[in-house]
N, C-alpha and C positions, 0 to 999 in steps of 0.2 A: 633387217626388218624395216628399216624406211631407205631411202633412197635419195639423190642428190640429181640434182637435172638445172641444168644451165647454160649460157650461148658461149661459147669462145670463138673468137675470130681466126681464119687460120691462119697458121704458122706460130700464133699465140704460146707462149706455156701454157701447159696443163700441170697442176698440181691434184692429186689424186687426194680425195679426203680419207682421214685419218678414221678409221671406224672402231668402237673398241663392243665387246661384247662380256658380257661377266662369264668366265669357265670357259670362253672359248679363245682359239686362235682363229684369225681369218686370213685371208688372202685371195686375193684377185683372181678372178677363172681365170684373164689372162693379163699378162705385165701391159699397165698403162702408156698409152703413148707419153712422149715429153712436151712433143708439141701438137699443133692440131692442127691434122690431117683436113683436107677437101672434103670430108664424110662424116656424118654423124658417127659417135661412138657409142658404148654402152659396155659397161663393164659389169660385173656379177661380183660379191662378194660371198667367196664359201667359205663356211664357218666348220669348224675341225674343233668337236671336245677336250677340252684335256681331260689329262688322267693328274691325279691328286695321291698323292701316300696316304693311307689310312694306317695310325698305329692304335694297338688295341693292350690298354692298361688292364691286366687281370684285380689290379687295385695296388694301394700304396709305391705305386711308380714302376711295379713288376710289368713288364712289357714283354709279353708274349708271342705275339706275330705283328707282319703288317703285311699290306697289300695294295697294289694300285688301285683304283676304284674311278671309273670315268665320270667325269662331273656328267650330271642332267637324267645318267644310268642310275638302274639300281642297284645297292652295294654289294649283291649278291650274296655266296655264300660265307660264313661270319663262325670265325672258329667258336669253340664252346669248352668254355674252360671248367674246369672243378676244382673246387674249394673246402677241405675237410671240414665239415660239418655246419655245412651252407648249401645253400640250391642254388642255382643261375639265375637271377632274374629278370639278365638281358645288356644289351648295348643300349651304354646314353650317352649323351653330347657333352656333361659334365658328370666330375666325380659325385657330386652330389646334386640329385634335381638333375634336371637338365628332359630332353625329349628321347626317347625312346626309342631306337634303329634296330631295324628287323632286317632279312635278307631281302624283302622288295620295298623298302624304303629310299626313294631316287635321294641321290648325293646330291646336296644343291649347296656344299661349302667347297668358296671357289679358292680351296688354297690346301696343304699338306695338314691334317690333324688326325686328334688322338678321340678314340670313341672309350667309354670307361664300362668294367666290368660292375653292376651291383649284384646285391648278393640278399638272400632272407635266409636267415638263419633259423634251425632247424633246431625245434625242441622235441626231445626224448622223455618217453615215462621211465619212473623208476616204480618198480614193484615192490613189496614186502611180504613174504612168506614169516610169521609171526612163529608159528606154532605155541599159540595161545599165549603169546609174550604181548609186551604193548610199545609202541612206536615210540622214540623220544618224537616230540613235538619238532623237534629244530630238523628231523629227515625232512625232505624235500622229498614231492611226489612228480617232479618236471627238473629237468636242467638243459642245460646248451655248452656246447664244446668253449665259452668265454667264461663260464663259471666255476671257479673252483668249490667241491662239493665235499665234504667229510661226510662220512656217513658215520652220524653218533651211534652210540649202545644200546638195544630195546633193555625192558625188565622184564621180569616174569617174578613171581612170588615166590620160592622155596627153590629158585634156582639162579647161576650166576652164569652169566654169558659165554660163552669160549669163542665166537666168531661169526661170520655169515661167510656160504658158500655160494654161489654164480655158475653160470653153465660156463665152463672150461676151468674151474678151481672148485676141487671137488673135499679138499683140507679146510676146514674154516680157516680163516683172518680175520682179525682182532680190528687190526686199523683199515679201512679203506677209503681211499681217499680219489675222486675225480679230478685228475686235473689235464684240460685240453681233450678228453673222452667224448667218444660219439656212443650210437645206438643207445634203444632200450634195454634196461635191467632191469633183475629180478635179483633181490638177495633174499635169501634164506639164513632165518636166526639158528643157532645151536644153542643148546644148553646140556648144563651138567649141572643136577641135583644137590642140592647143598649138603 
């Protein structure tokens, strides 16, 4: 991108300048002379990308894949990981913060590094099928697979609990408890008449 121009006498040394380029290798279109020739010369410096390791943290230092990626290119296509009870919410330059890398976002880091998975975390309703019972206060109408959840007892007046059933557990249960659980639910109260 600039250039060097100057007299040498002939027979003179030539020493050829040193050029450096960030992400790139160079080299001479053709090998400089040493000394100098009866003729003017003129030499070309071609410039040649590298390629940099791209490794990709799905988080907490789990390392999934990697991939070459040409500096000054774009990083092309960008695996796409999942997470039980989280959504993708992309490649960035650090685990936390950091800018945001897509598949046509050109690599402009001139060295081997790690792009970081983040994640949004995903909240679920929970339902309650009463059958004219009352909620305890302490149920939770939202959770996320980090929360551990009990689901307390409703009341009903002239009856006593025996469980809530769910689609796939069609016997009441007494205790149920979420822990590390995705999707929406629905419980249903039972009762039996005092």
């Amino acid at each position: 991108n600039s250039y060097t121009e100057g007299e040498i006498s002939y027979g003179e040394s030539i020493i050829a300048p040193v050029l450096t380029k960030r992400g790139y290798t160079g080299s001479w279109d053709i090998n400089p002379a040493h000394t100098m020739p009866a003729k003017d010369l003129s030499y070309e410096m071609i410039w040649t990308a590298n390629k940099y390791d791209v490794t990709f943290d799905k988080g907490d230092g789990v390392v999934i894949s990697s991939k070459a990626c040409t500096f000054d290119e774009s990083y092309g296509t960008l695996p796409e990981p999942a997470k039980k009870g989280y959504t993708f919410a992309g490649w960035y330059t650090d685990a936390e913060g950091g800018k945001k890398v897509t598949e046509d976002t050109q690599m402009t880091t001139a060295e081997n590094h790690t792009l970081y998975a983040h994640w949004d975390i995903i909240t679920y309703t929970i339902g309650y099928e009463l059958n004219d019972g009352t909620n305890s206060s302490q149920n939770p109408l939202k959770y996320n697979v980090e929360q551990l959840v009990v689901i307390k007892e409703p009341t009903k007046k002239g009856h006593s609990f025996i469980g809530w059933t769910w689609e796939g557990q069609d016997e009441p249960v007494h205790d149920v408890v979420l822990d590390g659980a995705v999707g929406n639910r629905t419980y249903e109260a039972h009762w039996k008449i005092n």
